[in-house]
N, C-alpha and C positions, 0 to 999 in steps of 0.2 A: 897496563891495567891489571889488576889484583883484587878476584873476586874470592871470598870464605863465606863457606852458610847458602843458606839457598836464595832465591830472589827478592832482591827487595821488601816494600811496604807489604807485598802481598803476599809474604810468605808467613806473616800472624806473628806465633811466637818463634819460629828455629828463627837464631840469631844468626846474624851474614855481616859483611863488611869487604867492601870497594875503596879500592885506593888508585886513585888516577893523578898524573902529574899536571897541574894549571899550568895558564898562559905567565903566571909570575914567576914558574921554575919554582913553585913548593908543591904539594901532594893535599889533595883533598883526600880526606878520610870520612865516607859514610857509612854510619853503622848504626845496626834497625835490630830489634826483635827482645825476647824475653832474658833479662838480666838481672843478675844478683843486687840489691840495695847500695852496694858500695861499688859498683862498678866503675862511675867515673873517676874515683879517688883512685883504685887499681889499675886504670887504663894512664892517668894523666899522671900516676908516679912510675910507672912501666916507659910510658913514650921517653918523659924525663932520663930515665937513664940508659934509653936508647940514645941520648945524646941529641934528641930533635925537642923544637920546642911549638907552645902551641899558639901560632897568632890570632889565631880566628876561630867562634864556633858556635853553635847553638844545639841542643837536645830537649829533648821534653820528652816528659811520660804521655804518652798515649792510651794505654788501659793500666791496669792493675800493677803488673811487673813490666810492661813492654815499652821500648823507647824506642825513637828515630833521632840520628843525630847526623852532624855535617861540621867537621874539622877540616882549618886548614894546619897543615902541617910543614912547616921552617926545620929541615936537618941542618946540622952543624958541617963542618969538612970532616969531621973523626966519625958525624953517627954510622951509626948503623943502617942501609939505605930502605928508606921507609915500605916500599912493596913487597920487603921479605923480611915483614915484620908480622909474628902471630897478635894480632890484636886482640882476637877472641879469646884466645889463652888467655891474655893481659887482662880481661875484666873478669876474669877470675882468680887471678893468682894476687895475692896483698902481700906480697915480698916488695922491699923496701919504702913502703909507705910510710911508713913511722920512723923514718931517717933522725927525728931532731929537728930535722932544717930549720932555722933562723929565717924571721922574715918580720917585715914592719909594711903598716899602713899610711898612705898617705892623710885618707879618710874613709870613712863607710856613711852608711845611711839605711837606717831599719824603719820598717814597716813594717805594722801588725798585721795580721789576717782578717780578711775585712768578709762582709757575707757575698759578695761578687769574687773575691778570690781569697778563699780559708788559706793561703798558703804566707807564711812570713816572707816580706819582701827585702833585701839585704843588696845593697849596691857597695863595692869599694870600687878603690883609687890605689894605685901602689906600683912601687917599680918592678920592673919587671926584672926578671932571673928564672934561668933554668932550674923545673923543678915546685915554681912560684905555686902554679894550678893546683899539683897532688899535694904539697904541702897545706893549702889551707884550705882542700876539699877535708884531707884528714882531721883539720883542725876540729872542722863542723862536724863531723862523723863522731868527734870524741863526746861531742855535744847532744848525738842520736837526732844530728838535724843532715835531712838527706836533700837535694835539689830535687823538685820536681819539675823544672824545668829550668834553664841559664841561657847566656849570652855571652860569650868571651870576646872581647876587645883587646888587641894588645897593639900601642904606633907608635913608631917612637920611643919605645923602650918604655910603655907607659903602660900599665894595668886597666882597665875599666872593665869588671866582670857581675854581671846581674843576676842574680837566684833567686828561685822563689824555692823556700824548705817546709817542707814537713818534718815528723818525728817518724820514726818506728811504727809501722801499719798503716800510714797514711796521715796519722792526725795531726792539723794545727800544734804546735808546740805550745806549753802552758807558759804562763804568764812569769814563771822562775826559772825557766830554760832561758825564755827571751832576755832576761833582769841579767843573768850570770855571762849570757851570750854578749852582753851590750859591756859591761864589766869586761872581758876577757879582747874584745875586740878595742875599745879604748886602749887598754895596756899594750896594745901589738901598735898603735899612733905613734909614726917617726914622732922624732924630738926636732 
């Protein structure tokens, strides 16, 4: 076990993070408190080239800056072993986020922000690859659309990841973000 930052839900905003080994032989990764807008993109291209990848996970904003979240975490035989890994460093530091990396979809599915939840709703499908997550968290980041809350799915070497985005300060994205969003994600649809 591998604790950073101070306790849990109830420590507000100081950011913390536990890393404990599950009954499947991979590392759950919980991590809570007040964090930078691009954090998961810096965290999930960070684990990436620690050599570990992500099967499983869910986060959500809970107030203004502040998140809780719950990863499961798959190391390689080469990574780097996940409980002597700074994670908190990692959702600060945006070193090799903008790699390039190649990547294609299977399919996606957008929804607009509706008055029960103002947030753009966005489901893909896509193969999975080391690196898959921070690359096309970056993708959306280029687009100033940030998760306010997700779901990662990964079985079978298969993608299914759900986000709900916002823009920059919190707002619904305008109706030509969404337009150029739907354009850019069509063009990344394997052939």
């Amino acid at each position: 076990m591998h604790f950073m930052g101070a306790g849990g839900a109830a420590a507000g905003d100081i950011p913390g993070c536990e890393v404990t080994r599950n009954n499947a032989g991979n590392y759950d990764l919980k991590i809570w408190g007040k964090m930078p807008h691009d954090w998961i993109v810096n965290l999930s291209a960070g684990i990436a080239g620690s050599g570990i990848s992500v099967e499983r996970g869910t986060a959500r904003k809970v107030s203004a800056a502040r998140w809780e979240g719950k990863f499961e975490l798959k190391p390689a035989a080469f990574s780097a072993p996940p409980e002597r890994i700074d994670y908190l460093r990692l959702v600060r530091t945006a070193g090799g986020k903008a790699d390039g990396r190649a990547f294609s979809l299977d399919d996606f599915s957008l929804r607009l922000p509706t008055p029960s939840r103002d947030a753009l709703s966005l489901e893909i499908r896509a193969n999975d690859q080391t690196g898959f997550l921070g690359a096309f968290l970056d993708r959306l980041s280029f687009f100033s659309l940030f998760p306010e809350e997700m779901v990662i799915e990964t079985t079978a070497g298969k993608v299914f990841d759900r986000f709900w985005l916002k823009g920059v300060g919190g707002q619904p994205p305008s109706e030509a973000v969404v337009t150029v969003l739907r354009r850019n994600l069509e063009g990344l649809r394997a052939s």
